[in-house]
C-alpha positions, 0 to 999 in steps of 0.5 A, a space after each residue: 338918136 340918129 340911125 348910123 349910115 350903115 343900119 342893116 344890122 339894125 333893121 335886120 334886128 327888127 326884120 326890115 328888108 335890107 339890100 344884104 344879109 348883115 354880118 358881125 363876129 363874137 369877138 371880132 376884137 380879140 387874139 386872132 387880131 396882131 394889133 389886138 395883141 400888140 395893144 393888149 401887151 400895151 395895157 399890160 394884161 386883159 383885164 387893164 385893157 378891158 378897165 382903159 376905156 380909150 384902149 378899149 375903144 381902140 381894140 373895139 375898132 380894129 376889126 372894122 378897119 380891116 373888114 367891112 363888118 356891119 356892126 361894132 360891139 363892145 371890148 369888154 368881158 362878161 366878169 364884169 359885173 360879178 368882180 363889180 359884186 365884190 368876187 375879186 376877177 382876176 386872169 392866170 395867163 394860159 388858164 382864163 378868169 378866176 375869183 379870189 371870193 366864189 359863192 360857197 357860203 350861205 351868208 356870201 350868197 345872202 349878201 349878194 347885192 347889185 352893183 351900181 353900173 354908173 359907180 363900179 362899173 363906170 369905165 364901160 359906160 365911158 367906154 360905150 360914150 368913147 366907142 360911139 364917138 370914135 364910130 362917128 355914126 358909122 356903123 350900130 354899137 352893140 352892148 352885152 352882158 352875160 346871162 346870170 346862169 352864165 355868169 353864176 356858174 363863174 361866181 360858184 365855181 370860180 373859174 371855168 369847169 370842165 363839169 360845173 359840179 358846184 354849181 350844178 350841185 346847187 341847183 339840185 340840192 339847194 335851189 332856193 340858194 341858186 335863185 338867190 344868186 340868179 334874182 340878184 345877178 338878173 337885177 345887176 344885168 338890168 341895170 349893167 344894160 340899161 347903162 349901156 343903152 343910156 351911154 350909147 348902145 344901140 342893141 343890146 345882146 345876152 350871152 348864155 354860153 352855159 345855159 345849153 348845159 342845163 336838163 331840158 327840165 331845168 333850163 327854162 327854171 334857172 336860165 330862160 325866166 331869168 333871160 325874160 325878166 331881162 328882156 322884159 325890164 330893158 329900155 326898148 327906145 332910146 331917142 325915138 330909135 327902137 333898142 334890140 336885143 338879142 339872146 344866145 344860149 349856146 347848145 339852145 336848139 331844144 328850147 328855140 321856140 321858148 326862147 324867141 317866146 320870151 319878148 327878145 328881137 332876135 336868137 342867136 343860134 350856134 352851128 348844131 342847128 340847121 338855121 333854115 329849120 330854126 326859120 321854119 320852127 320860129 317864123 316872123 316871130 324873131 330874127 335870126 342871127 348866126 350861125 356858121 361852125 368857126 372851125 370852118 374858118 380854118 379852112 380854104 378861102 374857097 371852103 369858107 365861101 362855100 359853107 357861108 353860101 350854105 348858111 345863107 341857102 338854107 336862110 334862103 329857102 324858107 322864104 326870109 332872105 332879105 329880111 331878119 337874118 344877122 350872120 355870125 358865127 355860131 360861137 366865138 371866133 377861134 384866137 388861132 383864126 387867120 386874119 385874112 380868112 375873115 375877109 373871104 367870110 365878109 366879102 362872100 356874105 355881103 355878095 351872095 346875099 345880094 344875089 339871093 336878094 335879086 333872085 326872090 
């Protein structure tokens, strides 16, 4: 595998020097985007989009003809791999993803099997082999999964929730049920990976969106073993070429040095923590990657610039600026973004992380 002719992103993973401070956005390819919009109504609804592998390998795209992103990941959703389980996925317009099959039965939960990625999940991986090729090794291609808590708090509750009370019910008076659903789920998202990876994905990344929501007592039990066991049984080369991963639990800053403990390359870090103390609290042990608060996308050009140099400051001050720091947002960018405010956040990050290169 030959590296893409833009590898910042890659060798920031692995803590290279690189001559700017890689930037990439959580859903880059997404609803702020018109021709995102435009190509969704051609597929006729989300989840045909995400199951077209030459559509999602258009939407994939359209992010990088219009900025100058140091990375492409994957369309696709994180409910992949739990409606490819058998739970029945499906989108209510206005009100997000919902199962027709939620976890509430013993017998269900002891019948979860895995899927295998190569026949359920077929049409990402000719989406990744089909996103790889349109890149024309230009730029790295990322791959992702959510995390099995993440994922099981969808398959229990069914849909999104306000307070995850089944599945929070589950985990204090059922816990042997709940480590069911997560040993299961955590095999499924080894294997849903590694067919990433094998299909073309040059880094790999563990959404843990609902994890931070977990007692610090119960996180490392339902959420960060299983996140390692994930790391742990991952491809870490593909073709002489090194496969990083990234882990990102949102609401995590507790449990930051536990997390960059469980093997990973890199912990994405949200906007609640100062990203100059997460450098001094993990060290060289991991790269970096965020962590800007999206809302301040909704600012000025002038305010955003300024936040961003503020993120990159704080990098900067504990001695790491040219090396390990992937900037992000610190969650999903916002559907409500203005497109052209991506571009002030570009621009200014790629410039005035050189200039902090030339000041060291």
């Amino acid at each position: 595998m030959t590296r893409p002719r833009n590898d910042t992103f890659l060798r920031a993973l692995l803590r290279e020097p690189t001559e700017h401070t890689p930037i990439w956005l959580m859903r880059q390819a997404g609803r702020y985007l018109p021709e995102y919009c435009e190509t969704r109504k051609r597929a006729g609804s989300f989840l045909q989009l995400c199951k077209n592998p030459a559509m999602a390998c258009e939407v994939t795209l359209q992010p990088l003809a219009r900025y100058d992103l140091d990375a492409a990941i994957l369309f696709s959703d994180i409910l992949t791999v739990p409606d490819a389980m058998g739970l029945g996925l499906y989108f209510i317009e206005g009100e997000g993803p919902r199962f027709e099959r939620p976890l509430r039965e013993e017998w269900a939960i002891r019948d979860l099997t895995a899927p295998d990625p190569y026949v359920h999940l077929r049409y990402v991986m000719d989406g990744v082999t089909e996103i790889r090729r349109a890149l024309d090794n230009s730029v790295p291609l990322i791959g992702f999964s959510g995390s099995p808590y993440t994922l099981a708090c969808y398959m229990v509750e069914g849909a999104s929730s306000s307070d995850y009370r089944r599945i929070k019910t589950m985990v204090y008076e059922r816990p042997d049920l709940m480590h069911r659903i997560l040993s299961v789920t955590t095999d499924a998202v080894i294997a849903y990976l590694n067919a990433q990876i094998e299909s073309g994905a040059q880094a790999v990344m563990i959404f843990d969106s609902w994890g931070g929501g977990l007692s610090a007592a119960a996180y490392p039990e339902f959420s960060l073993q299983y996140m390692q066991r994930i790391v742990a049984g991952l491809i870490k080369e593909k073709d002489g070429e090194r496969i990083p991963s990234i882990v990102f639990t949102k609401g995590g800053g507790l449990w930051l040095e536990a997390i960059a403990a469980i093997g990973c390359d890199a912990v994405g870090l949200d906007w609640t923590i100062d990203i100059g103390d997460a450098r001094r609290h993990v060290g060289e042990q991991v790269a970096l990657q965020g962590n800007l608060d999206p809302c301040v996308l909704f600012a000025s050009p002038e305010r955003i610039a300024l936040e961003a140099k503020n993120v990159l400051d704080s990098y900067h001050r504990q001695g790491g600026s040219n090396s390990g720091h992937i900037f992000n947002l610190g969650h999903g960018i916002s559907q409500f973004t203005p497109p052209e405010h991506v571009t002030a956040l570009v621009e200014t990050v790629h410039n005035y992380s050189r200039i902090l290169r030339r000041s060291i």
